[in-house]
Structures are given as structure tokens and as C-alpha cells.
Chimera marker file (.cmm) of the C-alpha trace (Angstrom):
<marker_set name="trace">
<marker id="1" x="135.984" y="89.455" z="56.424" r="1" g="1" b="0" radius="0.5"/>
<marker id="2" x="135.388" y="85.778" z="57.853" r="1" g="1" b="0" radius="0.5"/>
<marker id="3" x="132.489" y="84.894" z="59.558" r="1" g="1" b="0" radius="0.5"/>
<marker id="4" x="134.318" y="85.145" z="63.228" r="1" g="1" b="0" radius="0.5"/>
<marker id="5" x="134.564" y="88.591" z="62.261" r="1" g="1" b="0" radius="0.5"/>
<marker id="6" x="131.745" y="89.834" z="61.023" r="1" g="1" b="0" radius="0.5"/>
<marker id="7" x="130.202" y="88.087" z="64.703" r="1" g="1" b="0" radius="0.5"/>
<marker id="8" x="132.446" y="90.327" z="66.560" r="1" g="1" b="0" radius="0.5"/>
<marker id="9" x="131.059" y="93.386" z="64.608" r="1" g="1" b="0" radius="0.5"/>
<marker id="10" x="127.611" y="92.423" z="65.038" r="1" g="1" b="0" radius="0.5"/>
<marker id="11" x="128.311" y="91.939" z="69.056" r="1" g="1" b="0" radius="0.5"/>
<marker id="12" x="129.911" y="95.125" z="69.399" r="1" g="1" b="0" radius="0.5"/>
<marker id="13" x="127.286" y="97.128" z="67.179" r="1" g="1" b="0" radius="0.5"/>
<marker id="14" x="124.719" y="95.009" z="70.006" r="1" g="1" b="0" radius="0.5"/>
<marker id="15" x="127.131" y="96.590" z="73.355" r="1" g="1" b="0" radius="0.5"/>
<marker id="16" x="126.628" y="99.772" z="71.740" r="1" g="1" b="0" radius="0.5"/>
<marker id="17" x="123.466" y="99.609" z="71.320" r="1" g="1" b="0" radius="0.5"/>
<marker id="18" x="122.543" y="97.939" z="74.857" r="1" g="1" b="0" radius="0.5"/>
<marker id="19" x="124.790" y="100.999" z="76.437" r="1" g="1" b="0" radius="0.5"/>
<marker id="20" x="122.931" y="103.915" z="74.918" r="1" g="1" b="0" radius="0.5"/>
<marker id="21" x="119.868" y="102.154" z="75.997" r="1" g="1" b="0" radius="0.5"/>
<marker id="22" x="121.039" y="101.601" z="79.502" r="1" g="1" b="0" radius="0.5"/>
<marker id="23" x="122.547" y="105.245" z="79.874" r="1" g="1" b="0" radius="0.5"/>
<marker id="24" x="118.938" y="106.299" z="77.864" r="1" g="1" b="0" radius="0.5"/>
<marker id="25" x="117.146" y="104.758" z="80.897" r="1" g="1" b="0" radius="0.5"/>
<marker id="26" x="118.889" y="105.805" z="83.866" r="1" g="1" b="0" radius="0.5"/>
<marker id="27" x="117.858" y="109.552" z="82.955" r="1" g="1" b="0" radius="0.5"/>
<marker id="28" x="114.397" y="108.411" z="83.082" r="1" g="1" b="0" radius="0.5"/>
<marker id="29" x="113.690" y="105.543" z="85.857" r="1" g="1" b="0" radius="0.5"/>
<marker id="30" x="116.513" y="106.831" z="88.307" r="1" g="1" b="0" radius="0.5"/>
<marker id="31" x="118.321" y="109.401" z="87.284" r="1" g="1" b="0" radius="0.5"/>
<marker id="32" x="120.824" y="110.584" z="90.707" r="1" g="1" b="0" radius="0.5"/>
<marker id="33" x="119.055" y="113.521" z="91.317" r="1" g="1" b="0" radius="0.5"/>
<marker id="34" x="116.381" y="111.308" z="92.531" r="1" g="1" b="0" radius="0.5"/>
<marker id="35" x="118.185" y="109.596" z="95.220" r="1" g="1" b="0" radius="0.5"/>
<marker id="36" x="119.067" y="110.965" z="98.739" r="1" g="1" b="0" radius="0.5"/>
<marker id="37" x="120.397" y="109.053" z="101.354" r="1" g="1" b="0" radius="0.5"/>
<marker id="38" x="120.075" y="105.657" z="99.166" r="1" g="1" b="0" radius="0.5"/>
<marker id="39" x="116.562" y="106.389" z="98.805" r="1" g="1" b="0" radius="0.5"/>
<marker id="40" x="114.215" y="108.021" z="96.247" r="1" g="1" b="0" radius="0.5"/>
<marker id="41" x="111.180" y="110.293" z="96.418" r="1" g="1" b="0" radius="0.5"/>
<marker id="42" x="108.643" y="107.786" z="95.299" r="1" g="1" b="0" radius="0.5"/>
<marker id="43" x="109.580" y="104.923" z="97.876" r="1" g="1" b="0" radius="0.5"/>
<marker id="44" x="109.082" y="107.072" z="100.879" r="1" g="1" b="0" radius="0.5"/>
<marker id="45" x="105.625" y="108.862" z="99.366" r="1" g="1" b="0" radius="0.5"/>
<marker id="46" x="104.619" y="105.430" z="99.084" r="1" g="1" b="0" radius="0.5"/>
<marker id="47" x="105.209" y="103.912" z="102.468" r="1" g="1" b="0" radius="0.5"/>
<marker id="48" x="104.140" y="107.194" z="103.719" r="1" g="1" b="0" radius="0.5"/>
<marker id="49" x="100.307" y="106.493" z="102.042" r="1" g="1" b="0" radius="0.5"/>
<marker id="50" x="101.123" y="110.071" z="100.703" r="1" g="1" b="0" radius="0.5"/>
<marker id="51" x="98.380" y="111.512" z="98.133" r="1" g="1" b="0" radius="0.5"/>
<marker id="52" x="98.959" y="113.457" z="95.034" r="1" g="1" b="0" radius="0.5"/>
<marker id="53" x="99.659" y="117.269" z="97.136" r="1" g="1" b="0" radius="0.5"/>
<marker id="54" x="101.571" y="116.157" z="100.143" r="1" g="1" b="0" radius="0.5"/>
<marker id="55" x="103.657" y="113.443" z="97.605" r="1" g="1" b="0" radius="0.5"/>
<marker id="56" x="104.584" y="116.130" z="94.827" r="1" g="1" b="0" radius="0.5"/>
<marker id="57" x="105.783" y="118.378" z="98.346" r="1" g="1" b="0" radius="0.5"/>
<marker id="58" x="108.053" y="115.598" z="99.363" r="1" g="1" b="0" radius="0.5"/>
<marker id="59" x="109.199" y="114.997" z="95.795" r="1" g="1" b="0" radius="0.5"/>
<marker id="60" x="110.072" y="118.832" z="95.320" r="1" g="1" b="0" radius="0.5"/>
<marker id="61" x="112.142" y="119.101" z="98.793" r="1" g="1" b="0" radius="0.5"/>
<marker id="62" x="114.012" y="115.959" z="98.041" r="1" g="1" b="0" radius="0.5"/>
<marker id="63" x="115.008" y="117.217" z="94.851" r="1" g="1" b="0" radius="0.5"/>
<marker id="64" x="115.570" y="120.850" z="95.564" r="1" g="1" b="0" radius="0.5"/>
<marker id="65" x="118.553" y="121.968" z="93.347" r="1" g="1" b="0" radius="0.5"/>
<marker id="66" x="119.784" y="118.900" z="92.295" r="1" g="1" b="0" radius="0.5"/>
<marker id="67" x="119.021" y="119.017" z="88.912" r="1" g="1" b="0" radius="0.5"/>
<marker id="68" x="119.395" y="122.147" z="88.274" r="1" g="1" b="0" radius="0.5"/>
<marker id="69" x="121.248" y="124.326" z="91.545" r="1" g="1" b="0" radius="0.5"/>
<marker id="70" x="119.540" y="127.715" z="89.621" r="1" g="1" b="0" radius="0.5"/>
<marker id="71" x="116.276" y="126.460" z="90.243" r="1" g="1" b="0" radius="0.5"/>
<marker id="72" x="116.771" y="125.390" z="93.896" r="1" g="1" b="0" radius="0.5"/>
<marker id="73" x="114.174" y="128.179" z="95.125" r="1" g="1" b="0" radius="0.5"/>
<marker id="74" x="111.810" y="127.735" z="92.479" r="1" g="1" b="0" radius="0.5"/>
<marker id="75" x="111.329" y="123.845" z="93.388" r="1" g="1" b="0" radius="0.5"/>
<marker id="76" x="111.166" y="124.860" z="97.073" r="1" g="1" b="0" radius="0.5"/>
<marker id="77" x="108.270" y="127.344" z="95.835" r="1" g="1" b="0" radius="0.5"/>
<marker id="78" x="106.197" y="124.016" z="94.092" r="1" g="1" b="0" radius="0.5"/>
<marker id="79" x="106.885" y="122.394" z="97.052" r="1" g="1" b="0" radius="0.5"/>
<marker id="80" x="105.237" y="125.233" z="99.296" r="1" g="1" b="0" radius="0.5"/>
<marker id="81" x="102.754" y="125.380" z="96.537" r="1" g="1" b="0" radius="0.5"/>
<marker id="82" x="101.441" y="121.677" z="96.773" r="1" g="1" b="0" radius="0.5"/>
<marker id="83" x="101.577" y="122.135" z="100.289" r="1" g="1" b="0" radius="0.5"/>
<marker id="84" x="99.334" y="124.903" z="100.803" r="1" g="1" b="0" radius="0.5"/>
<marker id="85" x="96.751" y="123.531" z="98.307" r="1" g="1" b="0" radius="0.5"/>
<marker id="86" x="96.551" y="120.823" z="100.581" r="1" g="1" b="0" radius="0.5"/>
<marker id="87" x="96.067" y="122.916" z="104.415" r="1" g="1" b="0" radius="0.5"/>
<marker id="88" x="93.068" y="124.531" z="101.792" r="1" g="1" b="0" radius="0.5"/>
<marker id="89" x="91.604" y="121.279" z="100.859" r="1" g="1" b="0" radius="0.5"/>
<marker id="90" x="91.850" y="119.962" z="104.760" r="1" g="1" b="0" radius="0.5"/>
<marker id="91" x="90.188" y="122.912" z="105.721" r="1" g="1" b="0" radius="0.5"/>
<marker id="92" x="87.536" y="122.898" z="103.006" r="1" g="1" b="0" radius="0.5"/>
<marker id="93" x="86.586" y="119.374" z="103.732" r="1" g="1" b="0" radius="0.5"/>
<marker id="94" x="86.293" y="120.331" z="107.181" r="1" g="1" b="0" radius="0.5"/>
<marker id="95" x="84.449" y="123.316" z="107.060" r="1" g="1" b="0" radius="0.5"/>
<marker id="96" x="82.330" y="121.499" z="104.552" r="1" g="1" b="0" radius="0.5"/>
<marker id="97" x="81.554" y="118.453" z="106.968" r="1" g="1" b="0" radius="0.5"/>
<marker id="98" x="80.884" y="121.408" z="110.013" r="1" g="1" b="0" radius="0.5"/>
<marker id="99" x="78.365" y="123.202" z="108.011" r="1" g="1" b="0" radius="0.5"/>
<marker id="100" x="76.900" y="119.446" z="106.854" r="1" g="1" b="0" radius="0.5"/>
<marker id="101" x="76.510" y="118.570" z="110.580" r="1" g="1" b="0" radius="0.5"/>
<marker id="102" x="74.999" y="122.206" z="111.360" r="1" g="1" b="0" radius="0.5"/>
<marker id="103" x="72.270" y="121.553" z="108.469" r="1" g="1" b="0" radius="0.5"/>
<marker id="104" x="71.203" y="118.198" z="110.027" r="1" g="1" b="0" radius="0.5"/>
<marker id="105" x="71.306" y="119.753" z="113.295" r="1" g="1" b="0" radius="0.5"/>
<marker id="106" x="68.843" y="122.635" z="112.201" r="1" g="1" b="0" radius="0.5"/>
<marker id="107" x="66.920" y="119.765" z="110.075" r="1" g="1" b="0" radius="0.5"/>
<marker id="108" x="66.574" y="117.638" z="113.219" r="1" g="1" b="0" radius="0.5"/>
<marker id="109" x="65.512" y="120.728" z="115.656" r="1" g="1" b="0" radius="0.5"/>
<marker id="110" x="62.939" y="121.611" z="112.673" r="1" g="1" b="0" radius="0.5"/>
<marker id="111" x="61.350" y="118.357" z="112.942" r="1" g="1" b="0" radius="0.5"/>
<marker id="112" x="61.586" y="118.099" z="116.793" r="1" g="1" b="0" radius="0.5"/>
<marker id="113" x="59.515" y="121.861" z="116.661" r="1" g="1" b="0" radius="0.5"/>
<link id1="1" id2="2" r="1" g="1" b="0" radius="0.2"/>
<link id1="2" id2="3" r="1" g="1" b="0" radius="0.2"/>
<link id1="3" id2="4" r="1" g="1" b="0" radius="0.2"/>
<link id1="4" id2="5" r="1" g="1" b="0" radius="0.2"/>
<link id1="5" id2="6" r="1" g="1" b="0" radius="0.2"/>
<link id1="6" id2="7" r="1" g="1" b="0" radius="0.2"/>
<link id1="7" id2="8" r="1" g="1" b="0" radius="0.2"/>
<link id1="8" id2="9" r="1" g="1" b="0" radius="0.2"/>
<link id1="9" id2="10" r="1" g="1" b="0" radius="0.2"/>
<link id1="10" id2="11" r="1" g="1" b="0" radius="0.2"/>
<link id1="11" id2="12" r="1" g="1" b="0" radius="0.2"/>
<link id1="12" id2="13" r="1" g="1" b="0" radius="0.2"/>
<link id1="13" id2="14" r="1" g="1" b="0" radius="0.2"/>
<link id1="14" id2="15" r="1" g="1" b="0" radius="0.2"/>
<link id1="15" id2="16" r="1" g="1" b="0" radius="0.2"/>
<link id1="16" id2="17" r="1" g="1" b="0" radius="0.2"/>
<link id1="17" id2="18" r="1" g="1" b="0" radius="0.2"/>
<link id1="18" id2="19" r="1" g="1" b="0" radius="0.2"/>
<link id1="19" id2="20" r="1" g="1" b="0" radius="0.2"/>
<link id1="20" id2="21" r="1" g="1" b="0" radius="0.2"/>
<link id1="21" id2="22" r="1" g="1" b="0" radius="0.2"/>
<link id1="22" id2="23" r="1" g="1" b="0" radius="0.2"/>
<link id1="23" id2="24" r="1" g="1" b="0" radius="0.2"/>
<link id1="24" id2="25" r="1" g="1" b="0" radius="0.2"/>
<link id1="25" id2="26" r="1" g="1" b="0" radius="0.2"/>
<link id1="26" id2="27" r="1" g="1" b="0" radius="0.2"/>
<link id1="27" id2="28" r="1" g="1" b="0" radius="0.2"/>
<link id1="28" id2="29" r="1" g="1" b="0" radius="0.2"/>
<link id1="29" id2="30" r="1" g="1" b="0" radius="0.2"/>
<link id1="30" id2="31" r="1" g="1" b="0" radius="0.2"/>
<link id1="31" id2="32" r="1" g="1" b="0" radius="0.2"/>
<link id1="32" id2="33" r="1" g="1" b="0" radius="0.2"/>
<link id1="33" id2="34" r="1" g="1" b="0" radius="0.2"/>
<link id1="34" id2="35" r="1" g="1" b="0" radius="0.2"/>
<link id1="35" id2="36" r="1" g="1" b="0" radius="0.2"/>
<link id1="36" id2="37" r="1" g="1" b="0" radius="0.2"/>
<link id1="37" id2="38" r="1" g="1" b="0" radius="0.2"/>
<link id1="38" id2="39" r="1" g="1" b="0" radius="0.2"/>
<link id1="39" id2="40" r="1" g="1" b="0" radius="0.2"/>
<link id1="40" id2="41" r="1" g="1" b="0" radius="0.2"/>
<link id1="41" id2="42" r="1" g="1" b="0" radius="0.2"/>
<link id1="42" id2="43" r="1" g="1" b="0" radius="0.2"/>
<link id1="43" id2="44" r="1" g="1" b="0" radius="0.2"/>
<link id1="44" id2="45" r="1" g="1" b="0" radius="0.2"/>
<link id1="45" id2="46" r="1" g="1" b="0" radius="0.2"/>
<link id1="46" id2="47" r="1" g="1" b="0" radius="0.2"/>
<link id1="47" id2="48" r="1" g="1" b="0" radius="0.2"/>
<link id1="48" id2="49" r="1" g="1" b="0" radius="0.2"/>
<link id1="49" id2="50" r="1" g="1" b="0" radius="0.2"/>
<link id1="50" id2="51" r="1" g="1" b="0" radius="0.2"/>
<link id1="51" id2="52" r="1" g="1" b="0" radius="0.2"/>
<link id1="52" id2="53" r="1" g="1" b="0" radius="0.2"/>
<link id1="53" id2="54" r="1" g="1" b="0" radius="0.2"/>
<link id1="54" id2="55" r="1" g="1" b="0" radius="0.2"/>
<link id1="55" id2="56" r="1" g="1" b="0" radius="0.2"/>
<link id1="56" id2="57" r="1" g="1" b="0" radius="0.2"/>
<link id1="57" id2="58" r="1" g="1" b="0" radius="0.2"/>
<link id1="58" id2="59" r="1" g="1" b="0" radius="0.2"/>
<link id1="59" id2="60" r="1" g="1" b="0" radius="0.2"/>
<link id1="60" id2="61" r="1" g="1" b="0" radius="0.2"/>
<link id1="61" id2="62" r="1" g="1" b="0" radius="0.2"/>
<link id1="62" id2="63" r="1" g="1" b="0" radius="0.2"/>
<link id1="63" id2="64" r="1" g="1" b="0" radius="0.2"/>
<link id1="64" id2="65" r="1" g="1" b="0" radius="0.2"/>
<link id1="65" id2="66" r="1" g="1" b="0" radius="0.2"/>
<link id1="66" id2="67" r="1" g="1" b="0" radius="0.2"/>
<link id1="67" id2="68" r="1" g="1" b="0" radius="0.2"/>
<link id1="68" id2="69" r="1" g="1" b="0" radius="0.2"/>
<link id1="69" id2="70" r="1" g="1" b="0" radius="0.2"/>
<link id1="70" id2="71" r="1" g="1" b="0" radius="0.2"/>
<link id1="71" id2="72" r="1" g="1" b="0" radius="0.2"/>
<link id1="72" id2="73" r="1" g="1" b="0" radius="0.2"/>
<link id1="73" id2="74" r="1" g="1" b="0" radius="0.2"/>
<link id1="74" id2="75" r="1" g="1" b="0" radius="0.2"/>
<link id1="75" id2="76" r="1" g="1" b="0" radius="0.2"/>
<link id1="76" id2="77" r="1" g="1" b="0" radius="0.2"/>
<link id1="77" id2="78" r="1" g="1" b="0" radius="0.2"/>
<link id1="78" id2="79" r="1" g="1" b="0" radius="0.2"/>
<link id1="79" id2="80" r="1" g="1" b="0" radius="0.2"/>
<link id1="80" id2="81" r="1" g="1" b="0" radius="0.2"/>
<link id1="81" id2="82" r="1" g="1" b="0" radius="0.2"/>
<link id1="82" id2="83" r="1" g="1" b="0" radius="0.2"/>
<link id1="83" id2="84" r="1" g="1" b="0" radius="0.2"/>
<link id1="84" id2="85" r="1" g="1" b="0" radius="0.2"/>
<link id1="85" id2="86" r="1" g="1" b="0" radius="0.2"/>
<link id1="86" id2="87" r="1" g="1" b="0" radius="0.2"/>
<link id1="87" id2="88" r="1" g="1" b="0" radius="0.2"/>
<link id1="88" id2="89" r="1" g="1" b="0" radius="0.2"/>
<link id1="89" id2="90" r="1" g="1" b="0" radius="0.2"/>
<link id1="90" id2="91" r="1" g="1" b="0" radius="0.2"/>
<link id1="91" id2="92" r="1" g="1" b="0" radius="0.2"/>
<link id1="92" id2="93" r="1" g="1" b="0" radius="0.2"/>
<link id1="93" id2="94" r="1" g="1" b="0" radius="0.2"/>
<link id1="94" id2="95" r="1" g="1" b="0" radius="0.2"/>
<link id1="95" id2="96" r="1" g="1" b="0" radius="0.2"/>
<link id1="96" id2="97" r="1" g="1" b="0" radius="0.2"/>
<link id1="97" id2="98" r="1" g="1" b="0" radius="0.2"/>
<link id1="98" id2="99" r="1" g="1" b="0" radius="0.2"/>
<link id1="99" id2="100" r="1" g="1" b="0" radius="0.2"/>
<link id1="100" id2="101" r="1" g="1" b="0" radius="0.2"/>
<link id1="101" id2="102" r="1" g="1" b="0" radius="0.2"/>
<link id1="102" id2="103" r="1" g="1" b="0" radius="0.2"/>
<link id1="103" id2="104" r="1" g="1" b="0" radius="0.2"/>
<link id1="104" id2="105" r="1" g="1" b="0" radius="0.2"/>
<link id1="105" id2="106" r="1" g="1" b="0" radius="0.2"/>
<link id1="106" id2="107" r="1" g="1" b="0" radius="0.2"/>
<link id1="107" id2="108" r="1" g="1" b="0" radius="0.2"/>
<link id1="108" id2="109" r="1" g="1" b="0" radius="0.2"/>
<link id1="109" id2="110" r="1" g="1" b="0" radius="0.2"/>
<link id1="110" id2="111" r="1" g="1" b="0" radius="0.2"/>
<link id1="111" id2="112" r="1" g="1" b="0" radius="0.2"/>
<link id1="112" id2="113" r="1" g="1" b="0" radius="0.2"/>
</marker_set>
């Protein structure tokens, strides 16, 4: 083998290579399952200002089914999940900052007494 051709079998075993690493990536940083409507998950839970519960809710109802159709319910279920957990932590902040403003309340008519 001449040296042209041993450079065309070291540039072929480098495609190779560089296509199992690009198809390797796509199931990680954007596999299609991520994407509706030309946009993924992540960009809108960002521009939304979305926290961790309300983000993983959006995430899950993007998604529903389309990675796996079986487990369309069971996604729809996380997403209800996350969702609840954060009504509960709304209302626990607020029923913690009523009960905070009833204690300086009482403090303040203690004093005034």
C-alpha cells in the first residue's frame, strides 16, 4: 500500500469515527423527542424564568409519549406530579408568611397592652 493509500484509510477510519460520535451526541444534546414545533423543552422553561417543579411539568407534557408511546400516561403522571408539589409549596409559603404576619401582629398588640 502507497502512502496515498494508507491516507485514504486513515481519513475514512477518521469519518467513521466523527459519525458515531455525531449520531452518539444527538441522542444526548437533542435527541427528536425533544423538539416540538421547532422548539425544545429547555428553551421555553428558560424564557419562561421556570423553576425546578413547574420546568420538569413543562418538560414531561412536551415529551409525553414520544420516546416511548407506552409510557405516554406515566410521563403525564410526573408531569401532574411536579405540578402538584408545586400548588403545595405556593401554599406552604403562603400559609407560612400568614401565620408570620399573625405572630407580629399578636407581638405588636402584646407590646401596645
Amino acid at each position: 500500500m502507497n502512502s496515498n493509500e494508507s491516507l485514504v484509510v486513515e481519513a475514512k477510519k477518521i469519518v467513521t469515527a466523527c459519525s458515531s460520535i455525531k449520531a452518539e451526541k444527538s441522542t444526548v444534546n437533542h435527541p427528536e423527542y425533544y423538539k416540538t414545533g421547532g422548539l425544545e423543552a429547555i428553551d421555553v422553561i428558560e424564557a419562561w424564568g421556570l423553576g425546578f417543579c413547574l420546568g420538569n411539568a413543562v418538560k414531561y407534557i412536551s415529551r409525553a409519549g414520544k420516546k416511548n408511546p407506552d409510557k405516554e400516561i406515566e410521563d403525564l403522571e410526573k408531569a401532574a406530579w411536579y405540578l402538584n408539589r408545586e400548588i403545595n409549596n405556593r401554599k406552604n409559603k403562603l400559609n407560612s408568611e400568614k401565620s408570620e404576619e399573625l405572630r407580629q401582629k399578636l407581638i405588636s398588640e402584646e407590646i401596645q397592652n
